[in-house]
C-alpha positions in Angstrom: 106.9 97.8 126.4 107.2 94.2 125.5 106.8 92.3 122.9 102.8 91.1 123.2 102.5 93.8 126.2 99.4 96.1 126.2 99.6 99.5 125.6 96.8 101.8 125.6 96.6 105.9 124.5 94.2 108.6 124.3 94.4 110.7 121.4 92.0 113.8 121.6 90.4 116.5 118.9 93.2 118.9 117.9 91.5 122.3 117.7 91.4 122.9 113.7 93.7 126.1 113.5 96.7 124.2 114.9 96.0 121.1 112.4 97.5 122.8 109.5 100.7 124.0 111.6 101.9 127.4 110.3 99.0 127.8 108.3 98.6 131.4 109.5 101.8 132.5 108.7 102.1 131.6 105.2 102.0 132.2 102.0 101.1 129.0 100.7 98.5 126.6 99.8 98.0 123.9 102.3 95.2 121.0 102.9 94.8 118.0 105.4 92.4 115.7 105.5 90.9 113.4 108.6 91.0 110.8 109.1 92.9 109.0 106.2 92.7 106.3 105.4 88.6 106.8 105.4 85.5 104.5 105.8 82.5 106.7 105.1 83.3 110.2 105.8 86.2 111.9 105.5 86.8 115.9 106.2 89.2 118.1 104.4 90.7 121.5 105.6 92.5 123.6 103.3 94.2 127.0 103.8 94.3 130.1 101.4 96.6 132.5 101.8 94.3 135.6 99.9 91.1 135.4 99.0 89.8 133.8 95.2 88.1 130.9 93.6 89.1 127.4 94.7 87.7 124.6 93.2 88.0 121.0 95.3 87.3 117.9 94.1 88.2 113.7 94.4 89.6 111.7 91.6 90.1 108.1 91.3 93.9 107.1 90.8 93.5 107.4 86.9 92.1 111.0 87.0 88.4 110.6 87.1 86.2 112.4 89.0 84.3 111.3 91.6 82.7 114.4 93.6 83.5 117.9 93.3 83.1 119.8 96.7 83.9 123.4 96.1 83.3 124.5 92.6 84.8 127.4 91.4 83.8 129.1 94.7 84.8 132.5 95.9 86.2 132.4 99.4 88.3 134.1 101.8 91.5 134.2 103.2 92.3 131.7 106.1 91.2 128.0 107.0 88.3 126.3 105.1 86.6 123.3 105.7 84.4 120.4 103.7 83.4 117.1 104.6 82.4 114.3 101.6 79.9 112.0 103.2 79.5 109.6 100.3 82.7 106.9 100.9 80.1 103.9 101.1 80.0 104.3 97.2 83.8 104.0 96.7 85.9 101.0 96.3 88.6 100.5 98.4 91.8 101.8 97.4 93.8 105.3 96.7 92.1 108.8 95.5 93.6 112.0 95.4 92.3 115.1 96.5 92.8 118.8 94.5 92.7 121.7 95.5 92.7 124.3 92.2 93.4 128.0 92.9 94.4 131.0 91.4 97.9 130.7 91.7 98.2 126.5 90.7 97.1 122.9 92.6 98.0 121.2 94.5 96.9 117.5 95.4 97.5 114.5 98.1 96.4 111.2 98.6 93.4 109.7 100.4 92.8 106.3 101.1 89.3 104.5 101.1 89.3 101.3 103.4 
C-alpha cells in the first residue's frame, strides 16, 4: 500500500488453546495476557504443566503489589485463566505480572494505557 493509503483487517478471537502455542506439549511454565497494552480489563492465561499451587499477582515496576489473582491455589494441569477488572485504578505505565509455582516464576510485562 501507499504511503497515506487505507488499509483495513479483521482480526478475529483465537480459540484459547492455540493462544499459548505448544502449550500442550510442554513441560514448561507459560502465560499470555490480552490485550496488552490494557485500558480497564485485561485477561491472563497461564499453562501448568502438573498440577500444584500457583499463586498470580500484579506488581507496579518497583515491586509493589497491586492485586493478587490466584493465591496460593491448588490447580490442575493444563490452561488456566483469570481476568483483573480493576485497571481504572492504575496509572498509566508498566506492571509486571507473576506467576509463582512449585518449580520457580516466572514474570512479563503488562502495559496500562
Amino acid at each position: 500500500a501507499k504511503n497515506g493509503a487505507n488499509f483495513k483487517a479483521s482480526i478475529g478471537r483465537i480459540a484459547s488453546s492455540s493462544r499459548i502455542a505448544g502449550a500442550e506439549a510442554s513441560d514448561k511454565v507459560s502465560m499470555y495476557a490480552y490485550p496488552n497494552p490494557f485500558e480497564t480489563s485485561v485477561e491472563i492465561e497461564y499453562y501448568v504443566p502438573k498440577a500444584g499451587k500457583v499463586s498470580l499477582s500484579i506488581t507496579n515496576i518497583i515491586g509493589m503489589t497491586i492485586a493478587t489473582l490466584v493465591d496460593n491455589q491448588e490447580v490442575s494441569e493444563g490452561n488456566h485463566s483469570v481476568t483483573f477488572t480493576k485497571g481504572n485504578a492504575l496509572t498509566e505505565g508498566t506492571y509486571l505480572y507473576t506467576l509463582k509455582t512449585d518449580t520457580g516464576a516466572v514474570s512479563k510485562k503488562l502495559s496500562k494505557k
